[in-house]
DOSE-398960 format. One record per atom (N, C-alpha, C): x, y, z; residue in three letters. Coordinates in steps of 0.001 Angstrom, whole numbers, padded with zeros to 6 digits, always signed. Each point is the difference from the previous one (the first is absolute). Layout:
<pts>
XYZALA
...
</pts>
This chain:
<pts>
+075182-000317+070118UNK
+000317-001144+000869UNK
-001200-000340+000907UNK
-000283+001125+000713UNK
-001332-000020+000779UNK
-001155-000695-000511UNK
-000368+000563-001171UNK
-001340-000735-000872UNK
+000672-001110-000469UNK
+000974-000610-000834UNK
+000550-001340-000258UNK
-000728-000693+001472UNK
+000494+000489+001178UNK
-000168-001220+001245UNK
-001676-000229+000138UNK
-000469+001008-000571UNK
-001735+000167+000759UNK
-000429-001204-001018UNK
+000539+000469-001460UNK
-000530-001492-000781UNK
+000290-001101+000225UNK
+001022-000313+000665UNK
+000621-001525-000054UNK
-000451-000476+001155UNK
-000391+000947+001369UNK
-000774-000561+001016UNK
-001431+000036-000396UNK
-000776+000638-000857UNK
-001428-000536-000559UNK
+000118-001707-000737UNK
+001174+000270-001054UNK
+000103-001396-000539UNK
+000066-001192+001388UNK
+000631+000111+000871UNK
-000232-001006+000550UNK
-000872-000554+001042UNK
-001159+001399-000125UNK
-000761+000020+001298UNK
-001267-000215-000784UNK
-000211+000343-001460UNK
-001333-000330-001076UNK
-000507-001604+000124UNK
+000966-000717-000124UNK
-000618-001440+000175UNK
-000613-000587+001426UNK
+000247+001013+001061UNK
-000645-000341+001050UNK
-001276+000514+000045UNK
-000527+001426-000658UNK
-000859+000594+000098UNK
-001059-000731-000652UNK
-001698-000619+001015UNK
-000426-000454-000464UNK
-001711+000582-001011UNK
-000173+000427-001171UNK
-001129+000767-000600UNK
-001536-000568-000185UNK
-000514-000523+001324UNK
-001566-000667-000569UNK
-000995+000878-000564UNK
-000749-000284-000857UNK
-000714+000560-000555UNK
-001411-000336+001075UNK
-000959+001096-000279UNK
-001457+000254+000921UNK
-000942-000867-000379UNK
+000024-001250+000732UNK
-000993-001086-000179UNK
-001836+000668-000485UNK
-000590-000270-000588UNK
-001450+000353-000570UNK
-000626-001467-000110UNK
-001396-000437+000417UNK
-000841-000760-000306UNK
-001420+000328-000402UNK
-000310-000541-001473UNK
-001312+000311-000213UNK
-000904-001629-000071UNK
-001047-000470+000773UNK
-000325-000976-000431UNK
-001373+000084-000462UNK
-000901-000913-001113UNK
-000988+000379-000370UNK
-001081-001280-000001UNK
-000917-000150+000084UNK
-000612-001130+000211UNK
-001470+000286-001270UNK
+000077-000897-001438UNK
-000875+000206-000872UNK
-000950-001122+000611UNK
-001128+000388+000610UNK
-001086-000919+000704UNK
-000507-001616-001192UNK
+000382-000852+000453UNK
-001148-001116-000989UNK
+000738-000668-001028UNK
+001385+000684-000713UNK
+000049-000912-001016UNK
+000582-001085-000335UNK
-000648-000777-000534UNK
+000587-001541-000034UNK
+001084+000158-000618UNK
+001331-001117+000353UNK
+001015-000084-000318UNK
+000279+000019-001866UNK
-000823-001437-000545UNK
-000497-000161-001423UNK
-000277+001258-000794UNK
-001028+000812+000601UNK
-000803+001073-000714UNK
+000893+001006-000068UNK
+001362+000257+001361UNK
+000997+000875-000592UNK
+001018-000368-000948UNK
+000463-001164-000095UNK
+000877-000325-001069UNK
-000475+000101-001193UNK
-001310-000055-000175UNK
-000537-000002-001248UNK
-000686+001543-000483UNK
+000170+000561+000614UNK
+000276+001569-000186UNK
+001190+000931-000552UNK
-000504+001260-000655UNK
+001002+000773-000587UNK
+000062+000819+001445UNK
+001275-000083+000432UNK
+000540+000667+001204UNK
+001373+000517-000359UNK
+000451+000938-000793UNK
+001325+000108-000357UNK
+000814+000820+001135UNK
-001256+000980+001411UNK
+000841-000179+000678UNK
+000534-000718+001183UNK
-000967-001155+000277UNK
+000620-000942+001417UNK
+000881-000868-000995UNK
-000423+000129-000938UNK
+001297-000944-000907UNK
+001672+000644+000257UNK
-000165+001211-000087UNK
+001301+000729-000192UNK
+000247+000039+001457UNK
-000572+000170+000890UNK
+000746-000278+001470UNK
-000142-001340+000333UNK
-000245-001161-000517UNK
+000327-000953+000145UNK
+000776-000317-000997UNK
+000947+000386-000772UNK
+001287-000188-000868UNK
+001101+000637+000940UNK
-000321+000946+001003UNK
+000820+000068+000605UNK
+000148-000380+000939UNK
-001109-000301+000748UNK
+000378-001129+001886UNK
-000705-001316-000739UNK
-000862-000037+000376UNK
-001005-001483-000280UNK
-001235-000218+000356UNK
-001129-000633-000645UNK
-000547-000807+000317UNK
-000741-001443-000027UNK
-000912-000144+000845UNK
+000053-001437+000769UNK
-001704+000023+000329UNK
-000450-001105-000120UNK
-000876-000002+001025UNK
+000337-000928+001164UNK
-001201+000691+000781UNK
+000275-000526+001343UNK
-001575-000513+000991UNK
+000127+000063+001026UNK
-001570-000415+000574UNK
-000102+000985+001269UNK
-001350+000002+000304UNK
-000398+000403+000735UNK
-001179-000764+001277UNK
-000802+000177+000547UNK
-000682-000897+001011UNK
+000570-000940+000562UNK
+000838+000724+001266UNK
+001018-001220+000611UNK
+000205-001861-000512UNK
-000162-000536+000867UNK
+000089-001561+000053UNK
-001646-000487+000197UNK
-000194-000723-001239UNK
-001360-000147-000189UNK
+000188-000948+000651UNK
-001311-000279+000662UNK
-000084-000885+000777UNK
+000325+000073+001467UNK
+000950+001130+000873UNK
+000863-000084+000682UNK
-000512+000936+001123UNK
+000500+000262+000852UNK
-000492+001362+000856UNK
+000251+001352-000535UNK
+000949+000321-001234UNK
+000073+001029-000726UNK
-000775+000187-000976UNK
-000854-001014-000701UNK
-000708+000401-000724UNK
-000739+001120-000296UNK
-000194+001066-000970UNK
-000452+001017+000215UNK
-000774-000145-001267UNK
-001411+000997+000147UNK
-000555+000050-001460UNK
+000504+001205-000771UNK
-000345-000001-001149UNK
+000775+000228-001135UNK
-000996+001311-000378UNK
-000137+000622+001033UNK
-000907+001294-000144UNK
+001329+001037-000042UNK
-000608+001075-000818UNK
+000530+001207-000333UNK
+000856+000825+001418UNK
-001119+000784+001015UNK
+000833+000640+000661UNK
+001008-001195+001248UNK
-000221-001154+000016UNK
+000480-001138+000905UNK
+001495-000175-000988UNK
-000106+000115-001393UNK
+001419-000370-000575UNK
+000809+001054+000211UNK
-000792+001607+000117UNK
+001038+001275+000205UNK
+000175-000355+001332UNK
-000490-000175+000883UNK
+000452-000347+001463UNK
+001298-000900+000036UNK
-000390-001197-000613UNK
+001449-000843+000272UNK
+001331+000587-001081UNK
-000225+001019-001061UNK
+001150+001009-000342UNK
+000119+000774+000602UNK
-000719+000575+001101UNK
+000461+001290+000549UNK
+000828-000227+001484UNK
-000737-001801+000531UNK
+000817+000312+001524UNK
+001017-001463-000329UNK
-000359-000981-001170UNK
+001133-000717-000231UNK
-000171-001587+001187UNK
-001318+000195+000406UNK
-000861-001391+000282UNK
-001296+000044-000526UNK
-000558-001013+000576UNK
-001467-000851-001022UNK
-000958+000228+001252UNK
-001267-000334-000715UNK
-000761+000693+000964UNK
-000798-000388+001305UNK
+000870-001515+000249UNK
-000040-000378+001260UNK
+000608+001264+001531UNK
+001091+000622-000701UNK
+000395+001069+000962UNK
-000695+001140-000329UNK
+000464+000839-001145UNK
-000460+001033-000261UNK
-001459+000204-000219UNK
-000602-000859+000443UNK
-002048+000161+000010UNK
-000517-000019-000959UNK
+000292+000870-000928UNK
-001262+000509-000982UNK
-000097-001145-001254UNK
-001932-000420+000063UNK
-000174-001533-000253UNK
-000487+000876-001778UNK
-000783+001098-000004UNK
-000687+000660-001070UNK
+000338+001362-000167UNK
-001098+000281-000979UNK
+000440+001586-000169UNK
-000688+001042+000608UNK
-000596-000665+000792UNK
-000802+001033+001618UNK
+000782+000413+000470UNK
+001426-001031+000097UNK
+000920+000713+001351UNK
-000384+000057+001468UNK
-000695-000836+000241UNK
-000545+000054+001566UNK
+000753+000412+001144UNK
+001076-001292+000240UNK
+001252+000347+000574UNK
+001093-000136+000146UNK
+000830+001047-001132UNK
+001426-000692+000070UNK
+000780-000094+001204UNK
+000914-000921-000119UNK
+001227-000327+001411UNK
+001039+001222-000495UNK
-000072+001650+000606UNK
+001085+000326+000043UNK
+001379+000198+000184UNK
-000409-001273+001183UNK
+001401-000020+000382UNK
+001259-000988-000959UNK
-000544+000101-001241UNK
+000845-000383-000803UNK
-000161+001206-000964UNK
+001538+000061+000018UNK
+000083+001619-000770UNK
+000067-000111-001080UNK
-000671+001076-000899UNK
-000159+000132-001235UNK
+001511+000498-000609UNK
+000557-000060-000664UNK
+001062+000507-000988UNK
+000805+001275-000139UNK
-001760+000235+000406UNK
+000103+001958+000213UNK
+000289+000313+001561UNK
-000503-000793+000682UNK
+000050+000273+001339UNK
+001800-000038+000303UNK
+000508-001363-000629UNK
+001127-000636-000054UNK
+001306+001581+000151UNK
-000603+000463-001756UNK
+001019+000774-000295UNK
-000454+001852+001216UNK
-000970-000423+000330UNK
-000192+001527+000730UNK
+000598+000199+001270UNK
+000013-001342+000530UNK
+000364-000467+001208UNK
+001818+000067-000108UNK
+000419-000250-001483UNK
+001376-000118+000469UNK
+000854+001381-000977UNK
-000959+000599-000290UNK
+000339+001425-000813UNK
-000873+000701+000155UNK
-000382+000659+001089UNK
-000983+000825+000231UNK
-000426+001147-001337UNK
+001132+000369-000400UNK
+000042+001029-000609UNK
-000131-000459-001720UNK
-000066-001353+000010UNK
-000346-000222-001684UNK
-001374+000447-000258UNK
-000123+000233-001669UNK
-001093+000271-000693UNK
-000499-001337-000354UNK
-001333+000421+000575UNK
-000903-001553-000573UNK
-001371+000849-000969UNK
-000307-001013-000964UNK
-001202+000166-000638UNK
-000990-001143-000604UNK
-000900+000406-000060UNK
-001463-001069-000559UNK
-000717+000933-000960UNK
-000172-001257-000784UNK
-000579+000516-001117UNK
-001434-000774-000242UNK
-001043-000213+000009UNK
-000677-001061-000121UNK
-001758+000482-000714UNK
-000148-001147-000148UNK
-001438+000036-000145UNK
-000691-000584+000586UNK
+000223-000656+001018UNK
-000785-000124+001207UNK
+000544+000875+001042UNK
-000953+000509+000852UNK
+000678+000510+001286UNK
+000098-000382+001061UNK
-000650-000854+000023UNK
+000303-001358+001022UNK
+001565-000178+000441UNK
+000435-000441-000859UNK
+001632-000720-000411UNK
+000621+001196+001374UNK
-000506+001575-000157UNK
+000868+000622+000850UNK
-000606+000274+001283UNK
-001706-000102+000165UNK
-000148+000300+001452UNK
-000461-001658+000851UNK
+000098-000781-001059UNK
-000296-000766+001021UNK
+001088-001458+000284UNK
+000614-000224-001465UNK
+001120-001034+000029UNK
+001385+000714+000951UNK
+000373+001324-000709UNK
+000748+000775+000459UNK
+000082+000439+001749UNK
-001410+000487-000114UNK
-000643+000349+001244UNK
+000983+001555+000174UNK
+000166+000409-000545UNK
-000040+001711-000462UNK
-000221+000699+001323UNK
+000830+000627+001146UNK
-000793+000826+000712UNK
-000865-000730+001425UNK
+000577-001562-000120UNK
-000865-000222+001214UNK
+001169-000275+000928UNK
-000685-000227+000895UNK
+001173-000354+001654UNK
+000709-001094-000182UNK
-000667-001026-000527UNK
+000298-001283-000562UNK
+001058-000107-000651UNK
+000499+000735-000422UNK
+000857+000107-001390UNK
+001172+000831+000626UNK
-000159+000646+000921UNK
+000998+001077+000347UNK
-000305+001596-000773UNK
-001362-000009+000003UNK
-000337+000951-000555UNK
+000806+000492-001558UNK
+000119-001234-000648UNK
+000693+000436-001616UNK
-000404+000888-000889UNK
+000428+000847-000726UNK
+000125+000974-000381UNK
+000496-000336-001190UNK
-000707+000614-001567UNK
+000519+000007-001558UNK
+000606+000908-000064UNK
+000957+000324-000767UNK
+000110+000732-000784UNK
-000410+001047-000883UNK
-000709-000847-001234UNK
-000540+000230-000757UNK
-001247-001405-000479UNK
-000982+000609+000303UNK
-001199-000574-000392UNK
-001024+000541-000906UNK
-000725-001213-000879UNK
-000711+000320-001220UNK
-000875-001514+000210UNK
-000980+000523+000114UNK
-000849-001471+000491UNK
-001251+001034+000028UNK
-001285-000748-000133UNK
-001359+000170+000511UNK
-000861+000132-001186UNK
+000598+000001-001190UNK
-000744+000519-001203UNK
-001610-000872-000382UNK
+000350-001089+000457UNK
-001041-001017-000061UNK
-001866+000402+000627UNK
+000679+000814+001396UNK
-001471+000350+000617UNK
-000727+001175+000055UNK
+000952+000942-001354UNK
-000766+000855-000222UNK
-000543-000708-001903UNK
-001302-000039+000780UNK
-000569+000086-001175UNK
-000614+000836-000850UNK
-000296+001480+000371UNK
-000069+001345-000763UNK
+000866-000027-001128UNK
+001237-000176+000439UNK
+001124+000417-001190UNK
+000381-001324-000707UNK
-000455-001357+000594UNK
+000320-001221-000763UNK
-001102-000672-000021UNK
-001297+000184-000687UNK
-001219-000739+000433UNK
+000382-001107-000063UNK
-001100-001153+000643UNK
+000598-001161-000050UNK
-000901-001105-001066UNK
+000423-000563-000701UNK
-000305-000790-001259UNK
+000284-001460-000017UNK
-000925-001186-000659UNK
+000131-001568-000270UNK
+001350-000147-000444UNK
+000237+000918-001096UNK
+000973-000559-000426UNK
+001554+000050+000577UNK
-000477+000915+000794UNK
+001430+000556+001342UNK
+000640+001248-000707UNK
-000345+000517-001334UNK
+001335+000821-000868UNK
+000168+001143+000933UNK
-000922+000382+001225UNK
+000341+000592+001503UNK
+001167-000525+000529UNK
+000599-001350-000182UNK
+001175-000488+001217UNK
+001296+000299-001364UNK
-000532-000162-001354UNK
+001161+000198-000874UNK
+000540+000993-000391UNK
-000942+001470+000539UNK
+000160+001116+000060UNK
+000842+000827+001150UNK
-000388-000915+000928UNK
+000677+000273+001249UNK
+001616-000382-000156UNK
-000269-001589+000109UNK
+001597-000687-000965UNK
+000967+000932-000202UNK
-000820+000785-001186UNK
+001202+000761-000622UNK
+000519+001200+000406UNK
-000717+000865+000845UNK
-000031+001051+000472UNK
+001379-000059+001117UNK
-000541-001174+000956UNK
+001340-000829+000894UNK
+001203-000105-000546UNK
+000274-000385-001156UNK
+001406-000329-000704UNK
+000474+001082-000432UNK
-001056+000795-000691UNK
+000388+001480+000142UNK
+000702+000686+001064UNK
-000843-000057+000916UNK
+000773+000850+001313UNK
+001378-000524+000730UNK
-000512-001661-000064UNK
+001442-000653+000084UNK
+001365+000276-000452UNK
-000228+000248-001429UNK
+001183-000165-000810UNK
+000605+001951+000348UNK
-000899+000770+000121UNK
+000250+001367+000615UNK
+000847+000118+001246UNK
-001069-000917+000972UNK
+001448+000437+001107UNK
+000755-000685+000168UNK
+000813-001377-000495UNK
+000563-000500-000248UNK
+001150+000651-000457UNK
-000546+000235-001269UNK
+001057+001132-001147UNK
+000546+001253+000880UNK
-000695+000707+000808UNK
+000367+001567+000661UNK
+000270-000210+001670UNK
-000810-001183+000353UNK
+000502-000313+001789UNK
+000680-001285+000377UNK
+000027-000877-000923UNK
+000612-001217+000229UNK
-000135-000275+001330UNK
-001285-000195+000775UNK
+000077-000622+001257UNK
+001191-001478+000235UNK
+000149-000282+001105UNK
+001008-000986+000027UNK
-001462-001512-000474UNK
-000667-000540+000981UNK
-000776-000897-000754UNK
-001440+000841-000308UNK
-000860-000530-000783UNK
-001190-000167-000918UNK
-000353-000524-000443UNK
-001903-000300+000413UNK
-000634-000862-000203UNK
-000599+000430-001249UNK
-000290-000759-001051UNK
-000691+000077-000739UNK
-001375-000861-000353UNK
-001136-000151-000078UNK
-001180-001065+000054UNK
-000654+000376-001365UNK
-000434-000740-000763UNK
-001091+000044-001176UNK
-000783-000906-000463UNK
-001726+000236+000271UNK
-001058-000687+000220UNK
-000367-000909-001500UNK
+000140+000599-000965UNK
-000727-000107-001222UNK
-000204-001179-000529UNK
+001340-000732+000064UNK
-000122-001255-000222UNK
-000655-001179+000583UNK
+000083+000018+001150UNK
-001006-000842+000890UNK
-001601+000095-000491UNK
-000021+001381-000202UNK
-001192-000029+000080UNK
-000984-000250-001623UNK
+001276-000235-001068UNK
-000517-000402-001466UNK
+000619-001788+000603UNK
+000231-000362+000412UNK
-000027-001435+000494UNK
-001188-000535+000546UNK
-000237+000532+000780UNK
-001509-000133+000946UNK
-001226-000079-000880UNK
+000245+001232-000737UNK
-001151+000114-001410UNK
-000037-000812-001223UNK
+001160-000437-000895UNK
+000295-000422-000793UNK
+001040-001692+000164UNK
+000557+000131+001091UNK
+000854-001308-000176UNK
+001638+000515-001034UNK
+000156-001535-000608UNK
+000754+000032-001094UNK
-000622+000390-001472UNK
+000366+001493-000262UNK
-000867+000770-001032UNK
+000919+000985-000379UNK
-000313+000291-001264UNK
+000826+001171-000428UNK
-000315+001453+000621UNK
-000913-000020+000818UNK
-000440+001012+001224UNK
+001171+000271+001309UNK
+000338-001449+000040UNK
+001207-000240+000975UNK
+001652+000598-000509UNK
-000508-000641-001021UNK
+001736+000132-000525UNK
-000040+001797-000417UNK
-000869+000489-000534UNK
+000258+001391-000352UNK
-000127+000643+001483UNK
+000213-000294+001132UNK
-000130+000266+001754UNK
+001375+000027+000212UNK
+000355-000965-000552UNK
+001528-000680+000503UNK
+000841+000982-001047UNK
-000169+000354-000939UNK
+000596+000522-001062UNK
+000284+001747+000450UNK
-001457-000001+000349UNK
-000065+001708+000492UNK
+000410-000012+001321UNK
+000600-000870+000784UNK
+000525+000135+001537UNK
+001388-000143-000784UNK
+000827-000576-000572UNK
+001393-000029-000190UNK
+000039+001811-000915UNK
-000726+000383-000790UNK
+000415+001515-000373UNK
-000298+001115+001573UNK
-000549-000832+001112UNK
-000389+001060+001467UNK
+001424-000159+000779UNK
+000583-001507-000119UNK
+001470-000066-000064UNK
+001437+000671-000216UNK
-000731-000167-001426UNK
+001201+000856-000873UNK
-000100+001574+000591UNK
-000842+000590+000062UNK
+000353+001123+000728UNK
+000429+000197+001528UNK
+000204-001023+000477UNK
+000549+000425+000991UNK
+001738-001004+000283UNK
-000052-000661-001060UNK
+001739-000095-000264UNK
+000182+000557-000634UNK
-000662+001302-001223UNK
+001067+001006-000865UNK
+000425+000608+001456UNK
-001347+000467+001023UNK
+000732+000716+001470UNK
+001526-000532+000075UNK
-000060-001414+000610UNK
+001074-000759+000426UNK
+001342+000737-000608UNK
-000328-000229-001350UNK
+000837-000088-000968UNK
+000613+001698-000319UNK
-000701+000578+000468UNK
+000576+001517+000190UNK
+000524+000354+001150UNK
-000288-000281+001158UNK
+000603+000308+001044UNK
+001796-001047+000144UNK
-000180-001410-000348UNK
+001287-000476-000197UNK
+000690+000819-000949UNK
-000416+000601-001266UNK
+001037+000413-000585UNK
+000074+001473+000231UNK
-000408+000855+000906UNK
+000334+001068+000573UNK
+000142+000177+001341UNK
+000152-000940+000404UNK
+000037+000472+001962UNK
+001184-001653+000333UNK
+000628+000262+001256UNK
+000588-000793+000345UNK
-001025-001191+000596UNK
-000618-000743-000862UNK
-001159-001109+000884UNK
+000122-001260-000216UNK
-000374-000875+000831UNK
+000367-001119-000532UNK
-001720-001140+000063UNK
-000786+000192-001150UNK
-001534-000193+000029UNK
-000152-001702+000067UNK
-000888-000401+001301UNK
-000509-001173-000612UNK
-001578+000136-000047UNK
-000609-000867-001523UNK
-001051-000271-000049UNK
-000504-001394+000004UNK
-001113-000366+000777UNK
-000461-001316+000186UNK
-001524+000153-000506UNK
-000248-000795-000946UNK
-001741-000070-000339UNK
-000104-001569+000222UNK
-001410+000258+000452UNK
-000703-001367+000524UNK
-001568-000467-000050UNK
-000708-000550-000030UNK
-000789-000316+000117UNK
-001155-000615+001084UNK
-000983+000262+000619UNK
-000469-000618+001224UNK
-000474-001477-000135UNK
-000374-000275-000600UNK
-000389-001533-000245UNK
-000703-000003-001348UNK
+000431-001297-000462UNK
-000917-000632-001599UNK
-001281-000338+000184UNK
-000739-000635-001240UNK
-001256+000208-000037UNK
-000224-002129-000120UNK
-000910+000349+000308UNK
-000653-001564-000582UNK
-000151-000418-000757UNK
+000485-000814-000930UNK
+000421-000706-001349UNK
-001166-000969-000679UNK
-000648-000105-000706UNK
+000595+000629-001028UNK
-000290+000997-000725UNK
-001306+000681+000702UNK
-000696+001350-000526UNK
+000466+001098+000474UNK
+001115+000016+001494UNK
+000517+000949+000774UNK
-000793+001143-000170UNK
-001132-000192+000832UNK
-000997+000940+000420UNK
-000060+000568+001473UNK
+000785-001944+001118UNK
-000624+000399+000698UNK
+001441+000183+001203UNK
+000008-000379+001004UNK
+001221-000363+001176UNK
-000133+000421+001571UNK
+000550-000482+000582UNK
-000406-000184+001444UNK
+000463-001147+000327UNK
+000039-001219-000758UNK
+000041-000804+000720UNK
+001411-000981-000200UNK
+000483-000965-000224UNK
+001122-001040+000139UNK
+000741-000607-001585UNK
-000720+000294-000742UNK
+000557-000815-001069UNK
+000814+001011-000227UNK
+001184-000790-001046UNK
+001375-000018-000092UNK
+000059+001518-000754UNK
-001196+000330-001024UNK
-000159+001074-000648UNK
-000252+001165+000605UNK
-001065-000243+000886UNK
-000127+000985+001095UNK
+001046+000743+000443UNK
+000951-000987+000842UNK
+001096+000154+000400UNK
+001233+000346-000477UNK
-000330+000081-001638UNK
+001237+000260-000569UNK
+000522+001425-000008UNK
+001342+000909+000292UNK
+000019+001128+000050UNK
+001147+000260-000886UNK
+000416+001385-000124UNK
+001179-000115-001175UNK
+000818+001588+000714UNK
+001248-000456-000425UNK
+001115+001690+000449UNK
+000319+000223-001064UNK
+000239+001815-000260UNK
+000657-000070-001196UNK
+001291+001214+000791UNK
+000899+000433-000028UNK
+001055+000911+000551UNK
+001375+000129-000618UNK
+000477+001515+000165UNK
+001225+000124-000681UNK
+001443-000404+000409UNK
-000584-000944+001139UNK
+001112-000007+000980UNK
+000934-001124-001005UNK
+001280-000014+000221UNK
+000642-000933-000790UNK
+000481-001285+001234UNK
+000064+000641+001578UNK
+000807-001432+000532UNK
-001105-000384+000620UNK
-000638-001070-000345UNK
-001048-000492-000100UNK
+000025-001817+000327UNK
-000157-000553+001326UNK
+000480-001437+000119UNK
-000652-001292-000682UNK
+000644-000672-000149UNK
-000553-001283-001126UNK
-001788-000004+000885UNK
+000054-000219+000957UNK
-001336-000102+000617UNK
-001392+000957-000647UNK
+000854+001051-000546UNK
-001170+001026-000543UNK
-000370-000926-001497UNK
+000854-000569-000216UNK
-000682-000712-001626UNK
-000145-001287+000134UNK
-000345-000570+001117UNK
-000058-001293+000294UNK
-002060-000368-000003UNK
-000676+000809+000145UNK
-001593-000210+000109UNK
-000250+000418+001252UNK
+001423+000002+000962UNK
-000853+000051+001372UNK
+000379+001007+000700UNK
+000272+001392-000499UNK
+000027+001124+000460UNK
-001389+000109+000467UNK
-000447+001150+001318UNK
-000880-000118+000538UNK
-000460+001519+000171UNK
-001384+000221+000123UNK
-000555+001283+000318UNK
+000957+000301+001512UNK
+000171-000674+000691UNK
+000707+000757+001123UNK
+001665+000321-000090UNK
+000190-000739-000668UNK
+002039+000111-000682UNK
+000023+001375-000277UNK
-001275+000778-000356UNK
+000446+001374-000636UNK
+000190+001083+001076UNK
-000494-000041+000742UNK
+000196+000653+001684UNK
+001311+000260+000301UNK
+001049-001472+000220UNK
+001142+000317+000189UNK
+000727-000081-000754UNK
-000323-000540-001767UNK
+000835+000820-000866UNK
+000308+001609-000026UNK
-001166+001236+000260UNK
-000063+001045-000289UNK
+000871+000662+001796UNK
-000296-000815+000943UNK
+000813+000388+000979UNK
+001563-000131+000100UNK
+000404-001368-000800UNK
+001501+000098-000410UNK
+000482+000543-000789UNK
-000655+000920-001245UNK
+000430+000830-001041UNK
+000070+001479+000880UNK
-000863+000673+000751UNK
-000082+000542+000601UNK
+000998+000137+000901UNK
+000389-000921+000609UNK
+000913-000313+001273UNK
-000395+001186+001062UNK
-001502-000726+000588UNK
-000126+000431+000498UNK
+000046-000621+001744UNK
+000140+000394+000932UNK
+000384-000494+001365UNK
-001215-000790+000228UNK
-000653-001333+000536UNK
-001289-000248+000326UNK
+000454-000961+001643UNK
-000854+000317+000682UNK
-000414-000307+001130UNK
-000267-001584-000199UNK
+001210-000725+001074UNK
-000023-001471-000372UNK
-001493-000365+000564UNK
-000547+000595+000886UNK
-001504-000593+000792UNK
-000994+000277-001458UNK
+000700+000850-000985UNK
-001076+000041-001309UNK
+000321-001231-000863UNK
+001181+000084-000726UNK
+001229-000564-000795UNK
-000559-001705+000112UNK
+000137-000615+001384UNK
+000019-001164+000274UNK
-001671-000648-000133UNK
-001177+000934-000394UNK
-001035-000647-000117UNK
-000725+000450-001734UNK
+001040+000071-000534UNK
-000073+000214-001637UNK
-000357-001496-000565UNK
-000776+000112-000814UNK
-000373-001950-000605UNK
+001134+000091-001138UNK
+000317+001222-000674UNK
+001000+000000-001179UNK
+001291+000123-000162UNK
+000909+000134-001049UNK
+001420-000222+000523UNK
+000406+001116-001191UNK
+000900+000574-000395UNK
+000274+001039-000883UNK
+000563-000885-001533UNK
-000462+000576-000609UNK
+000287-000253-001592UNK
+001184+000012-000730UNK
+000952+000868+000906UNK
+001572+000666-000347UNK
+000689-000754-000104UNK
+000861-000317-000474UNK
+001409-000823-000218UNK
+000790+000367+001014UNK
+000655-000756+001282UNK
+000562+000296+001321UNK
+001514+001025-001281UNK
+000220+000255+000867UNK
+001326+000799-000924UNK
+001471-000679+000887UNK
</pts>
């Protein structure tokens, strides 16, 4: 009789009980490639996570013409993904980094600030991206703190001499996705950055060339290893993974060699992600390098500081529920 009652008060107390699964974000930024030059690539795996969320292209370099205008430089496009404005606020005009506006928080700052205790990681091939976009460790920042970091490979040149043809940054590349897809797979930090140079830099050299496309080809297999990660930890751990890949800005048309500056190509950027609720706006052309900021903060659900929140240029990607 006793146990009869214990079940029939679970039965009616189970539908209240609510089970979320442990939010995870990995986002990755393949430097340089034109929108065109990836569709026309063998990518079977941004293909396969875009069969399951979507993608789109989108733009980047604020409002041409406008007081947001921003150029279409490399570490200036990770800036407006990382704090989710353009670089009228957030400063940084090049890839010197002179002086960013910290007081627009980075992503990481976002989630440290409102989960002290989450795991963050960077993965990169520049190290820039973490001591100086990030600002890693300074006062500025609130003295932020990684996780797990894998960055610097670039400035030792003993163990990576450095070469014309860069196969130094494609070596590095891979080494990164390597380690990525490792702690991913065994630490599943809550977000992670991922960065990979290679392609930009067979753009710069070559343009539109089969130099490019075998760049683009060998960054979607640096991919694929780090969604088999994804793809093991969802099907063994209670997680619930989003991945976002992106691009910093397109190249100049029609040799796409070059970019920096305003044309439409330049500016063109592209998402690819597994996310499925995904708002008409993300496939409309005019998803934006800064939309991804507070897309990854509403998947997250994470708490943000309206004095932050209210000076975002972007709006989230999600389907309101």
């Amino acid at each position: 009789m006793k146990s009869s009652y214990i079940s029939f008060f679970l039965i009616l107390i189970f539908p209240l009980l609510s089970f979320s699964q442990e939010k995870k974000v990995v986002f990755i930024i393949l430097d340089g490639v034109p929108a065109p030059e990836l569709e026309n690539a063998n990518t079977p795996y941004l293909d396969q996570i875009a069969e399951l969320g979507g993608y789109a292209r989108g733009y980047t370099g604020g409002e041409k013409g406008g007081p947001t205008e921003t150029p279409t430089i490399s570490a200036v496009g990770y800036n407006s993904l990382l704090t989710g404005t353009w670089a009228n606020k957030h400063n940084v005009w090049g890839n010197d980094i002179v002086a960013p506006n910290y007081s627009y928080w980075t992503i990481f700052r976002l989630i440290r600030e409102a989960r002290p205790d989450a795991k963050l990681g960077i993965f990169s091939t520049w190290e820039d991206n973490r001591t100086k976009l990030l600002g890693e460790n300074l006062e500025q920042t609130g003295y932020l703190k990684l996780d797990y970091v894998f960055d610097g490979f670039e400035v030792d040149s003993l163990t990576y001499p450095h070469d014309e043809q860069k196969d130094f940054i494609r070596k590095i590349d891979n080494l990164v996705s390597f380690e990525a897809a490792h702690i991913l797979k065994t630490k599943a930090p809550d977000l992670s950055w991922v960065y990979l140079e290679f392609t930009d830099d067979m753009g710069h050299r070559y343009g539109k060339s089969p130099q490019l496309t075998e760049a683009i080809e060998l960054a979607d297999q640096q991919v694929g290893r780090i969604w088999e990660a994804i793809q093991f930890r969802q099907k063994n751990f209670d997680e619930d993974w989003l991945i976002w890949i992106t691009t910093d800005h397109g190249r100049l048309a029609p040799d796409f060699k070059d970019h920096g500056g305003q044309s439409d190509s330049e500016r063109e950027i592209w998402m690819v992600t597994n996310e499925k609720n995904l708002s008409s706006r993300f496939y409309s052309g005019k998803a934006a390098m800064v939309d991804i900021l507070p897309t990854l903060v509403e998947f997250l659900e994470i708490k943000v500081p309206e004095d932050q929140s209210k000076n975002w240029d972007g709006d989230s990607l999600l389907e309101k529920k």
